[in-house]
C-alpha positions in Angstrom: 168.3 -54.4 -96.8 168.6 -52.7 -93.6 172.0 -52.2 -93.6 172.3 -51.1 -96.8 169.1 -48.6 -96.6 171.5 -47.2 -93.4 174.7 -46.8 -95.5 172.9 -45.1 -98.1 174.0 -41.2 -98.2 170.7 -38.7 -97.3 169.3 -37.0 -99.5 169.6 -33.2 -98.7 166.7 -30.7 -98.7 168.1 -27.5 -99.9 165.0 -25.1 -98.5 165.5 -22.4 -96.6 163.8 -23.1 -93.1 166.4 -20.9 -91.0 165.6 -23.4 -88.0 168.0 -23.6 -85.1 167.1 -26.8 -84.7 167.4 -27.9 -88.5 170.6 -29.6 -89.5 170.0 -28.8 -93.9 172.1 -27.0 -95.5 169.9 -24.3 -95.2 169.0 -24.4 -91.4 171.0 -23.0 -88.7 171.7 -25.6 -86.0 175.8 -25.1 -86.6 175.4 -21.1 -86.7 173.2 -21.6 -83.0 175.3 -24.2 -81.9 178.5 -21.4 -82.4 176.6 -18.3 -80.5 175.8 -21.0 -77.5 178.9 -21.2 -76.9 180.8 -18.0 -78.5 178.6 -15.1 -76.8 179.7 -14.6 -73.6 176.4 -12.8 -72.0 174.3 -15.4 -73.1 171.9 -16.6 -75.9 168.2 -17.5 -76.6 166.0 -18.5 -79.5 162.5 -17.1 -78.9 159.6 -16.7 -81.5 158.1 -13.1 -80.2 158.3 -10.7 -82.3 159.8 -7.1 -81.8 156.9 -6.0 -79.7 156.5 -8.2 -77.7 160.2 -8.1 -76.7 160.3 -4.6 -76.5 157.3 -4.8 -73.6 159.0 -7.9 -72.0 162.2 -5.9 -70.6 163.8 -2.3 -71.5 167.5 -4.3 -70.6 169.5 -3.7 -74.0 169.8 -6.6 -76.4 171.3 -7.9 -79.4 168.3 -9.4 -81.8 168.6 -11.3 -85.1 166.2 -11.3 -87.8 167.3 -14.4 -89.8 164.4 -14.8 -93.0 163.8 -15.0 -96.7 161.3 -12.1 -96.1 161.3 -9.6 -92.8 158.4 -7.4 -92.1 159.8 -5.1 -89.5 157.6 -2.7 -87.4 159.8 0.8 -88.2 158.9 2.0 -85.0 159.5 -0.3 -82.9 163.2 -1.4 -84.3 163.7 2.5 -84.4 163.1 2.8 -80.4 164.8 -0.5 -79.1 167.9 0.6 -81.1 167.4 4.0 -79.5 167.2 2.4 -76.0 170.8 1.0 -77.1 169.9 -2.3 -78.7 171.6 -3.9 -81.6 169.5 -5.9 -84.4 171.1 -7.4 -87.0 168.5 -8.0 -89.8 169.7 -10.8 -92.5 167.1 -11.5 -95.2 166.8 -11.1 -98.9 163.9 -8.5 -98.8 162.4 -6.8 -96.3 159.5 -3.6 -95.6 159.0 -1.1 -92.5 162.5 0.2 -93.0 163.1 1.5 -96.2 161.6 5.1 -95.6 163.1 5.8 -91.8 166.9 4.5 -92.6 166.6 5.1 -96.5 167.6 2.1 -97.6 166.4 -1.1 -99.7 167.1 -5.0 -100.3 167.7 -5.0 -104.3 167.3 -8.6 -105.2 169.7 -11.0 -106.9 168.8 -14.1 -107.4 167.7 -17.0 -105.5 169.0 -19.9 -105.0 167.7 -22.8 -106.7 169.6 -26.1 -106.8 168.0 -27.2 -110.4 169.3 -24.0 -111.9 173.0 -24.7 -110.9 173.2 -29.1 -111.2 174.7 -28.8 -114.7 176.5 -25.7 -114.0 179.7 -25.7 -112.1 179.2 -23.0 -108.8 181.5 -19.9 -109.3 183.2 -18.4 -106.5 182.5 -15.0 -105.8 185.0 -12.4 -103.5 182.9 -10.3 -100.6 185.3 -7.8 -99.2 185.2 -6.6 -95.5 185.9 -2.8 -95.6 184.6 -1.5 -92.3 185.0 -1.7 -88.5 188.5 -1.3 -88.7 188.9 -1.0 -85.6 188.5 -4.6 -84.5 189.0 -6.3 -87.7 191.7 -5.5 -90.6 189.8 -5.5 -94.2 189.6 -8.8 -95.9 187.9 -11.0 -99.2 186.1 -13.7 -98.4 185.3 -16.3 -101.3 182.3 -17.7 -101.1 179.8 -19.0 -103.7 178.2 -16.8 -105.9 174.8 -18.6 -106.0 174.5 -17.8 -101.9 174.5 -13.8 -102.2 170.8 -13.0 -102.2 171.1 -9.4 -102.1 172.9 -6.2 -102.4 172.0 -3.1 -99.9 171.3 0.6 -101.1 171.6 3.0 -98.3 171.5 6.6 -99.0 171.9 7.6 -95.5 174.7 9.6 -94.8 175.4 7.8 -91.5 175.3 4.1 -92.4 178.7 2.2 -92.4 179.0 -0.5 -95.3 180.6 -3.4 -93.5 180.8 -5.6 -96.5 180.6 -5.2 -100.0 181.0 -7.0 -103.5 182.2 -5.8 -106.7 180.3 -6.1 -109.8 181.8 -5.7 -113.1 180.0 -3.3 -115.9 180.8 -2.9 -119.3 180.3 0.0 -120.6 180.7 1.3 -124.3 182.6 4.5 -123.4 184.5 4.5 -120.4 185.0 0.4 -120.7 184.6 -2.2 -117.9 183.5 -0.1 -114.9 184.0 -2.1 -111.5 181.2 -0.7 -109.1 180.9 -1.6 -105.3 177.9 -2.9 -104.1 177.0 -3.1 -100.0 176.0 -6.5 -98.8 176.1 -5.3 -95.2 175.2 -1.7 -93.6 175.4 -0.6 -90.5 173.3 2.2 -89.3 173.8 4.0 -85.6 170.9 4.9 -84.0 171.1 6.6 -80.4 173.1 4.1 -78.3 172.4 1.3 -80.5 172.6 -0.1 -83.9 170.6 -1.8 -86.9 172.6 -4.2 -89.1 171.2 -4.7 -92.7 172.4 -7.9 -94.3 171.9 -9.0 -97.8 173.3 -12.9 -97.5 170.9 -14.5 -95.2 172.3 -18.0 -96.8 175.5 -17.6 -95.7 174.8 -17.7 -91.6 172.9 -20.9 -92.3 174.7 -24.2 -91.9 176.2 -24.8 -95.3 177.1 -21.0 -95.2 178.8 -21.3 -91.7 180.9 -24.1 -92.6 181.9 -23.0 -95.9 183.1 -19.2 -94.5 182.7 -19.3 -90.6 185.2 -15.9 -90.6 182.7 -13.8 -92.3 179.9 -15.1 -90.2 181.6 -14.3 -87.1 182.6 -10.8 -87.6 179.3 -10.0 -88.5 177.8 -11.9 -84.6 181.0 -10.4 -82.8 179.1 -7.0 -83.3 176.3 -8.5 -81.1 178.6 -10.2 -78.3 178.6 -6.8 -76.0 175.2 -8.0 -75.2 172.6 -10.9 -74.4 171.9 -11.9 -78.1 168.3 -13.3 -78.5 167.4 -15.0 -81.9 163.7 -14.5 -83.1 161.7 -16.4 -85.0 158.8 -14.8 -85.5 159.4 -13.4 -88.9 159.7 -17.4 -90.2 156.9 -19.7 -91.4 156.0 -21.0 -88.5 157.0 -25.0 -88.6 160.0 -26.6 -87.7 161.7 -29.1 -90.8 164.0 -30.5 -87.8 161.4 -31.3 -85.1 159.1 -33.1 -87.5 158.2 -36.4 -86.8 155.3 -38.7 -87.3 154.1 -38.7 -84.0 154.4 -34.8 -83.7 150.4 -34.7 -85.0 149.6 -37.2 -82.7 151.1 -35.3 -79.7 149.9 -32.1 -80.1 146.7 -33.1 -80.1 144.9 -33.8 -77.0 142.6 -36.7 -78.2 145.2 -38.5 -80.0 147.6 -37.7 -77.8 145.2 -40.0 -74.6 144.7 -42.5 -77.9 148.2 -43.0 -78.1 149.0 -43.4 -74.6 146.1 -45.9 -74.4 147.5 -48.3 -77.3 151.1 -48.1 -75.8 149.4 -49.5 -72.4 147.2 -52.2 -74.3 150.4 -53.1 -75.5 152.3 -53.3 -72.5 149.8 -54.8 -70.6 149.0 -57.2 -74.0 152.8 -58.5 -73.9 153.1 -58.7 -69.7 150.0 -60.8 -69.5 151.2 -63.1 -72.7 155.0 -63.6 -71.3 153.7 -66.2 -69.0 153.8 -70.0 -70.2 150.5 -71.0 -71.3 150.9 -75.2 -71.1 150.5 -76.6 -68.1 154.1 -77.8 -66.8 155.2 -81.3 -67.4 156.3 -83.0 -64.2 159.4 -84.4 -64.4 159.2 -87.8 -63.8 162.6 -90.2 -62.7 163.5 -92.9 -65.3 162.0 -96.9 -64.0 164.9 -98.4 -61.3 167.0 -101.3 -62.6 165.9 -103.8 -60.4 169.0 -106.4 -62.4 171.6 -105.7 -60.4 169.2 -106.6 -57.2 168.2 -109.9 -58.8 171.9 -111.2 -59.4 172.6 -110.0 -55.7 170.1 -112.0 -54.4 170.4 -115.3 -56.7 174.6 -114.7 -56.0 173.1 -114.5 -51.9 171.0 -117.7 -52.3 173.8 -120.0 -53.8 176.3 -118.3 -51.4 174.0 -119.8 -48.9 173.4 -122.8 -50.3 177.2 -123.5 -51.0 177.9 -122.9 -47.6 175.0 -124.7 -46.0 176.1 -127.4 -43.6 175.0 -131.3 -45.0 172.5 -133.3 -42.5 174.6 -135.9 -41.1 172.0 -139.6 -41.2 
């Protein structure tokens, strides 16, 4: 039973946890994994929010905002941009922001794995129009069901980096194919705030299925330390659950725990010892036979050879 309980496939949990240390499809221990070793300045996983990193050091940063839901302090994004910061903000809806950069999250769907087990996933193109200047423009297919959201920006200044087409049909004019952002980018001062609509796709299962589009949206952020916060999550960890995570966090239980581990050490030491008293061993009774024949064989030697009294 063991071994087939261990060859049996796991089941996956498709919920988003966006956990670096949560190996789902939707946590991000492969997109963590690649900026450990891709950015060269360095990078960190925190959980402080804006704030507090803004009064922890004025040295210029990149910061990700990786949610289903980010609710961003406009003031304090607005002045560590200004200070020449880069945040790249990937979520399917978010607040603080729409009034100082003019934009807004408009909502897709979500994705539910129920909703798409008898239907077969569509592939959908997202095409990479901006930052020509490191990158040529290019489609990336990826699955429909894993765009969240599309980005409105009215801002003059913003740069769409990435954008899908949707397809209208119209009664005059006909089909009508209309652009839609999935990606803005908006300077402010020396630095920058990135608006992403397709937080799905820099989770694991995204990563893997498209890395290329994953990575020119990080290689914005590699000029810099990039520092991943995850303070805008719920705040539990899928990965790092265990059964004895309630017992160690907790004081008490924890000293109970410890206590019944040494019980049982000190239970199976004190037990390992032989409890029956040893058995001497004892050697097997001596064959006194062979000693008798010698000695009869000796006496009637003896007597064979015994001289005869002469009369």
């Amino acid at each position: 039973m063991l071994a087939l309980e261990y060859q049996v496939p796991r089941r996956f949990v498709w919920n988003p946890t966006f956990a670096h240390t949560d190996r789902q499809p939707f946590g991000c221990y492969v997109l963590d994994s690649m900026l450990t070793t891709a950015m060269p300045h360095g990078y960190t996983v925190c959980r402080k929010s804006l704030s507090q990193l803004a009064l922890q050091d004025t040295t210029p940063r990149s910061i990700i905002i990786l949610t289903n839901y980010a609710r961003v302090n406009a003031d304090t994004a607005m002045a560590l941009a200004t200070r020449g910061c880069r945040l790249l903000i990937a979520s399917e809806s978010f607040t603080g922001l729409e009034d100082t950069l003019h934009t807004d999250l408009s909502f897709i769907a979500r994705f539910r794995l129920g909703a798409i087990q008898n239907l077969k996933p569509q592939r959908d193109s997202i095409f990479w129009t901006a930052d020509s200047a490191r990158y040529a423009p290019a489609t990336f297919r990826v699955y429909r069901q894993l765009i969240s959201s599309r980005v409105f920006a009215d801002s003059v200044a913003c740069e769409p980096l990435a954008e899908i087409h949707e397809l209208y049909d119209l009664e005059d004019p006909g089909p009508v194919t209309v652009s839609k952002a999935v990606a803005v980018s908006f300077p402010v001062g020396r630095g920058e705030i990135i608006i992403v609509g397709t937080p799905l796709l820099l989770t694991n299962y995204g990563v893997l299925d498209c890395p290329a589009y994953v990575y020119r949206l990080v290689n914005r952020l590699k000029d810099l330390p990039v520092v991943r916060t995850e303070a805008y999550m719920p705040h539990y960890d899928v990965a790092e659950s265990s059964p004895l995570r309630e017992l160690l966090k907790r004081p008490p239980l924890r000293w109970a725990l410890y206590l019944i581990l040494t019980g049982l050490v000190l239970l199976m030491t004190l037990n390992a010892r032989r409890r029956q008293r040893a058995i001497p061993v004892e050697k097997p009774p001596r064959n006194y036979q062979l000693d008798f024949i010698r000695h009869i064989g000796t006496l009637l030697y003896q007597k064979s050879h015994k001289p005869e009294n002469k009369q």
